[in-house]
C-alpha positions in Angstrom: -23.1 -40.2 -52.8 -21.1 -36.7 -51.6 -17.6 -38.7 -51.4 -18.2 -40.5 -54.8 -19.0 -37.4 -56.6 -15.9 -36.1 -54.5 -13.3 -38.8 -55.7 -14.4 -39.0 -59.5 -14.5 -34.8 -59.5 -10.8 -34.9 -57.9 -9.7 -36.8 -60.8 -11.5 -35.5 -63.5 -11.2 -31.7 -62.5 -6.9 -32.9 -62.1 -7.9 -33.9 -66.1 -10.0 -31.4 -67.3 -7.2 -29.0 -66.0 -4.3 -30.9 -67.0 -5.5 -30.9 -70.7 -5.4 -34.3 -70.2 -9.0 -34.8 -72.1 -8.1 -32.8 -74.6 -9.3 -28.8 -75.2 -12.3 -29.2 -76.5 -13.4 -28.5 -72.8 -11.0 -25.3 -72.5 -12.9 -22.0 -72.2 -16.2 -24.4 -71.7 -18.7 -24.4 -68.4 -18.9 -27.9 -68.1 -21.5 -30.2 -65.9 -19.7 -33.3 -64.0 -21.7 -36.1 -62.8 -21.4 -38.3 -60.2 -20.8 -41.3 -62.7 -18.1 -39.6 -64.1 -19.9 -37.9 -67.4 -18.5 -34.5 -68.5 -21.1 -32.7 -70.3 -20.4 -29.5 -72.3 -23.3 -26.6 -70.8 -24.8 -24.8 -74.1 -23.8 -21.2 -73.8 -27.5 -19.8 -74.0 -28.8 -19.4 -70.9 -32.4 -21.2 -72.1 -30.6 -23.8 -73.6 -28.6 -24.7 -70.8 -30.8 -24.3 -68.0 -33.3 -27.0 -70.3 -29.9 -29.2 -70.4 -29.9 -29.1 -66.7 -33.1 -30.2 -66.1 -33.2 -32.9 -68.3 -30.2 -34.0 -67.1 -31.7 -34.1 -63.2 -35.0 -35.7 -64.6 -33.1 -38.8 -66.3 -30.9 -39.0 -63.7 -32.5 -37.5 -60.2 -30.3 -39.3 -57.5 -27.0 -38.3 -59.4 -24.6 -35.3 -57.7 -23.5 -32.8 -60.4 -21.4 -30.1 -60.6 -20.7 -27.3 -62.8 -17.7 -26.0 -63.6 -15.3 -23.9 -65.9 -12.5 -24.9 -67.6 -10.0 -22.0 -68.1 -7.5 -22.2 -71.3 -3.9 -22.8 -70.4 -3.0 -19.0 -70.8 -5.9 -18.0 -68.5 -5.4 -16.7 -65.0 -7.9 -17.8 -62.5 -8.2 -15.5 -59.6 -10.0 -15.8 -56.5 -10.8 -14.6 -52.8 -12.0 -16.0 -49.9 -14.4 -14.5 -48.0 
C-alpha cells in the first residue's frame, strides 16, 4: 500500500506543484489519498480535523497524506535535522 501511495503522490505532488491542476490548490493544505483523490483541508482546525476522520472511517485501509501547496511566488524553505 506504502509504494502505491508513493507512486500516485510522486505524480500528483509533480502536479500540484507544477500548477498543472490548476490553483485552486495554491496556498491550500491539501489531503492525498492513496487512490489518487486530492481533497482541500478546511482551514478551521475543528472542521478539518472532523474531515480527517471521516475521511479514515469511509476509507480505513487507504494511505493519506497531507500537504501544502505553496503559490508560485512562494519560497519554501527547509532544514534537515
Amino acid at each position: 500500500m506504502m509504494n502505491k501511495l508513493k507512486q500516485i503522490d510522486n505524480r500528483i505532488i509533480r502536479s500540484l506543484f507544477a500548477g498543472k491542476m490548476g490553483d485552486k490548490y495554491f496556498g491550500k493544505h491539501v489531503v492525498v489519498t492513496g487512490s489518487g483523490q486530492v481533497h482541500i483541508l478546511p482551514s478551521d482546525g475543528k472542521d478539518a480535523r472532523l474531515f480527517l476522520d471521516d475521511l479514515k472511517r469511509k476509507n480505513p485501509a487507504e494511505d493519506t497524506e497531507l500537504m501544502f501547496v505553496p503559490r508560485p511566488e512562494t519560497y519554501i524553505l527547509s532544514r534537515r535535522i
